[in-house]
C-alpha positions in Angstrom: -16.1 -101.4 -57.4 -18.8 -99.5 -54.9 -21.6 -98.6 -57.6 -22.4 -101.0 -60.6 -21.4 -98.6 -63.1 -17.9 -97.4 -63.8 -17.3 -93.7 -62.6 -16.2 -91.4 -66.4 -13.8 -89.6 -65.6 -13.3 -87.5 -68.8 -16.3 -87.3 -71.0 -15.7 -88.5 -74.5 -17.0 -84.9 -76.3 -15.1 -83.0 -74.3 -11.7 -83.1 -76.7 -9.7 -80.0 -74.8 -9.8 -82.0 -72.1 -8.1 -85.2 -73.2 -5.6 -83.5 -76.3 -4.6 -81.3 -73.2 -3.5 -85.0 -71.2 -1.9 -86.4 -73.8 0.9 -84.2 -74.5 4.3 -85.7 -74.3 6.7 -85.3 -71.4 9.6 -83.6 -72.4 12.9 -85.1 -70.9 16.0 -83.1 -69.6 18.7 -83.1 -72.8 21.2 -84.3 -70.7 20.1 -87.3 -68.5 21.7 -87.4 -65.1 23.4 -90.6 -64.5 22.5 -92.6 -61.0 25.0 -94.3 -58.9 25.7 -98.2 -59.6 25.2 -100.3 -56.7 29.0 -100.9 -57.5 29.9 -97.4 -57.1 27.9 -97.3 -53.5 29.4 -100.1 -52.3 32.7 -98.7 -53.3 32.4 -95.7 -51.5 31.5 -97.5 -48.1 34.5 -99.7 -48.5 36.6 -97.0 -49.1 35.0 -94.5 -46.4 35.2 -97.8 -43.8 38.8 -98.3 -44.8 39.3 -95.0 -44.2 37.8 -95.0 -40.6 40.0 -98.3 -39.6 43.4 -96.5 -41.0 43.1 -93.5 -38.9 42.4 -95.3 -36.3 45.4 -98.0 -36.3 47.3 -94.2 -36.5 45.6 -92.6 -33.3 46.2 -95.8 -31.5 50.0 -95.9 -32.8 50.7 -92.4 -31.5 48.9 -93.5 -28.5 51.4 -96.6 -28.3 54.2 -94.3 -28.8 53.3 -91.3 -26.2 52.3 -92.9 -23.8 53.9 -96.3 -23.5 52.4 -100.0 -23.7 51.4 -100.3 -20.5 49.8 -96.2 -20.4 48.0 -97.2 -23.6 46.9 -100.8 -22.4 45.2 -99.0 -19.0 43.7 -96.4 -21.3 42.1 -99.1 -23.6 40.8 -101.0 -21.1 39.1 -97.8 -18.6 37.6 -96.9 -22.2 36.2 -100.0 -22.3 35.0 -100.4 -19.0 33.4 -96.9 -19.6 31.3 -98.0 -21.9 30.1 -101.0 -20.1 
């Protein structure tokens, strides 16, 4: 508190003022329904499940175009690409 007396903010014979900031809040008729944690967490799982299956299938066609030993260089210049 700065000064010793409390600051008013509304003056109590002013009653336009404070019937005017008391008026309910209407709400939407139809609520709209938030995402569970559950249904978040389901749809990383499924989106990272997602990401790991196509790539077990890239790296299958790989195996199979190109060979074991093709596909074992490739992995391993991408690798060293990175690094």
């Amino acid at each position: 508190m700065i000064g010793p007396a409390p600051i008013v903010l509304a003056a109590r014979r002013n009653p336009a003022y404070l019937n005017r900031m008391v008026q309910p809040v209407s709400a939407p008729p139809h609520p709209i329904a938030e995402p569970t944690q559950g249904a978040v967490a389901s749809v990383i799982l499924w989106g990272g499940a997602g990401i790991g299956g196509m790539a077990l299938l890239a790296a299958g066609v790989l195996w199979f175009h190109y060979g074991t030993a093709v596909f074992f260089e490739m992995i391993a210049a991408g690798i060293s690409a990175c690094f």
